[in-house]
C-alpha positions in Angstrom: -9.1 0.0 0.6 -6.6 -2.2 1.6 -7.1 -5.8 2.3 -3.8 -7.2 3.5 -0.2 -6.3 3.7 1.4 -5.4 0.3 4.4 -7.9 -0.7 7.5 -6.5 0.2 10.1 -6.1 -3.2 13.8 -6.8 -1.9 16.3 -9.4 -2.8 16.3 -13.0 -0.7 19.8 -13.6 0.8 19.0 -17.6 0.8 17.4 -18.4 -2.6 17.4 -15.1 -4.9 14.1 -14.5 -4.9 12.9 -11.1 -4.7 9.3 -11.5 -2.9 8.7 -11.3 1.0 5.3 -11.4 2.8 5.1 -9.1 6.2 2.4 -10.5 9.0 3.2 -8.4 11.4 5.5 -9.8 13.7 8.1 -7.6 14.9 11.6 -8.6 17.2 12.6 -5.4 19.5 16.0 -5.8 21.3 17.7 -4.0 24.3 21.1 -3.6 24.6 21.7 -2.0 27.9 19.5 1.6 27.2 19.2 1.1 23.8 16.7 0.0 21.3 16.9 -1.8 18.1 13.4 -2.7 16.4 12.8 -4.9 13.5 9.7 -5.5 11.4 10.2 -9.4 10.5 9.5 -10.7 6.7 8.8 -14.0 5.4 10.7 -15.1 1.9 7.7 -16.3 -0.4 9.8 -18.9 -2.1 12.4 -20.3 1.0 10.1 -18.9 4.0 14.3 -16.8 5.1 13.1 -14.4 7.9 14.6 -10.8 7.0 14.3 -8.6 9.4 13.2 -4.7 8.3 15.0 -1.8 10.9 12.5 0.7 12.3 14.5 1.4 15.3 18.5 1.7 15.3 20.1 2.4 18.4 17.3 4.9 19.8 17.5 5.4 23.4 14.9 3.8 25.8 13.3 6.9 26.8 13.0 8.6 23.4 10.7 5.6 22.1 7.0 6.6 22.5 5.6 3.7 25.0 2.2 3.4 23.0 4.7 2.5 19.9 7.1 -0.3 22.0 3.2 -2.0 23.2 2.3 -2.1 19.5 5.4 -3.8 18.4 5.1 -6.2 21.7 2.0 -7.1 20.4 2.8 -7.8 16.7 0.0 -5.3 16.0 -0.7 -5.7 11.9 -1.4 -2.3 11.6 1.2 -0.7 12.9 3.5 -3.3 10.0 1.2 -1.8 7.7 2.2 1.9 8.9 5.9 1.3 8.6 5.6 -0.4 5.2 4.1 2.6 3.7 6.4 5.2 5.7 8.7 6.3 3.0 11.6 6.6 5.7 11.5 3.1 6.8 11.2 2.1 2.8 14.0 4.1 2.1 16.9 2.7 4.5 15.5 -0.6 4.0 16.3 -0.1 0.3 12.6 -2.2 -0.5 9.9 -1.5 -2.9 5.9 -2.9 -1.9 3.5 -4.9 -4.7 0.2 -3.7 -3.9 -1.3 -6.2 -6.6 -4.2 -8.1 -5.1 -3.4 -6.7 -2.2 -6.7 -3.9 -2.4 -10.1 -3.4 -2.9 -12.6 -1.0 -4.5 -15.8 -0.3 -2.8 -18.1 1.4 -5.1 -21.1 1.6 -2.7 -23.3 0.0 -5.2 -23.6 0.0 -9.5 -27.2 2.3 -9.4 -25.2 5.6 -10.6 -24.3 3.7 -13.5 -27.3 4.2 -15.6 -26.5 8.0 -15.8 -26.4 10.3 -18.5 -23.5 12.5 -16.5 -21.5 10.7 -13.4 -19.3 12.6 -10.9 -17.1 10.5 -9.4 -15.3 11.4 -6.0 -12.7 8.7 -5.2 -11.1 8.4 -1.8 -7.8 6.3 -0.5 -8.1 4.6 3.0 -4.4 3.8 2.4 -1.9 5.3 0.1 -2.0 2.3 -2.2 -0.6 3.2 -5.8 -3.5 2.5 -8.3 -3.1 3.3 -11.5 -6.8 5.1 -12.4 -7.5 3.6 -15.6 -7.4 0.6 -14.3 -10.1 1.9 -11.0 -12.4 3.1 -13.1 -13.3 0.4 -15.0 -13.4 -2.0 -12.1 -15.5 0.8 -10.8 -18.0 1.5 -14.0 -17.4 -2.4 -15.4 -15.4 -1.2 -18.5 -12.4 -2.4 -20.2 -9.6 -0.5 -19.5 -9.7 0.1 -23.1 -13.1 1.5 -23.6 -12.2 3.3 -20.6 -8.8 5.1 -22.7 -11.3 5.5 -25.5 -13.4 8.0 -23.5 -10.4 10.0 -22.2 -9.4 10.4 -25.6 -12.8 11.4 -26.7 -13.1 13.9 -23.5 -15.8 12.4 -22.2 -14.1 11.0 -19.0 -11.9 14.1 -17.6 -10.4 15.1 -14.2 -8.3 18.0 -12.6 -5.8 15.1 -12.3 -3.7 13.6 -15.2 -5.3 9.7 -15.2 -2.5 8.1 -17.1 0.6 6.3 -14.8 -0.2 5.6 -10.5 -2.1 7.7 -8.2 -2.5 7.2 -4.2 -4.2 10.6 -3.4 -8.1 11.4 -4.1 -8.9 12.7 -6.9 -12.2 13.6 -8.3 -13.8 12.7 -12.4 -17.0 13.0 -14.4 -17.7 10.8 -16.7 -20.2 11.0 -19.7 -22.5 8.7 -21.6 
């Protein structure tokens, strides 16, 4: 699950640098009937403001009212909505860092005493994780005694477990 905003990958007009942190402020502008919304970003390095588009031009009365009160009130999770909408992403020409920016909640380490262990594995956000790297956080193993047991089929999965994954997936693992 997530624990706050991802960094936001896009180069810094002022200083270069290619980190931004969002915190959910937003600036939304009216130019006679028309809307122009912005998700506001902080350079790491030079603390720039870059501003994100959600909105371009979209007329006043084909904006969703329960959407203009979120970005009023800077709601976080509404940033953290647009940030992962692949559309906003897209023709904002960014990329997001999820690293240190999630956590895994195993529900408690009494399973891990098992001769056989199915694992279900759910997302609360589409974060990218690569799985190698959850299940040992998850099982305390090294990622590689954790490649070890894939190649020895003892950890296996309908899913392929090597590169990033942000869907559920399912594993078993054996002792």
């Amino acid at each position: 699950m997530p624990t706050c905003l991802p960094t936001v990958l896009r180069r810094c007009h002022a200083c270069a640098s290619e980190r931004f942190r969002a915190n959910g402020k937003f600036r939304v502008n009216a130019n006679h009937k028309l809307l122009d919304a912005w998700l506001l970003v902080l350079c790491t390095a030079c603390g720039d403001t870059a501003k994100l588009t959600v909105l371009e031009r979209m007329n006043v009365r084909s904006v969703r009212t329960e959407l203009l009160d979120r970005m009023h009130d800077n709601d976080p999770g509404l940033a953290a909505e647009l940030l992962q909408d692949p559309v906003v992403r897209r023709r904002n020409r960014i990329a997001l860092d999820w690293d240190d920016a999630w956590r895994l909640d195993t529900g408690g380490s009494d399973h891990l005493d098992r001769e056989v262990i199915d694992v279900s594995v759910r997302f609360a956000a589409r974060i990218p994780v690569r799985p190698v790297r959850l299940i040992a956080e998850g099982c305390g193993l090294s990622r590689a005694e954790v490649e070890r047991l894939i190649a020895e089929g003892k950890l296996v999965s309908a899913v392929r477990l090597g590169g990033r994954l942000s869907d559920d997936f399912t594993f078993t693992l054996k002792r």
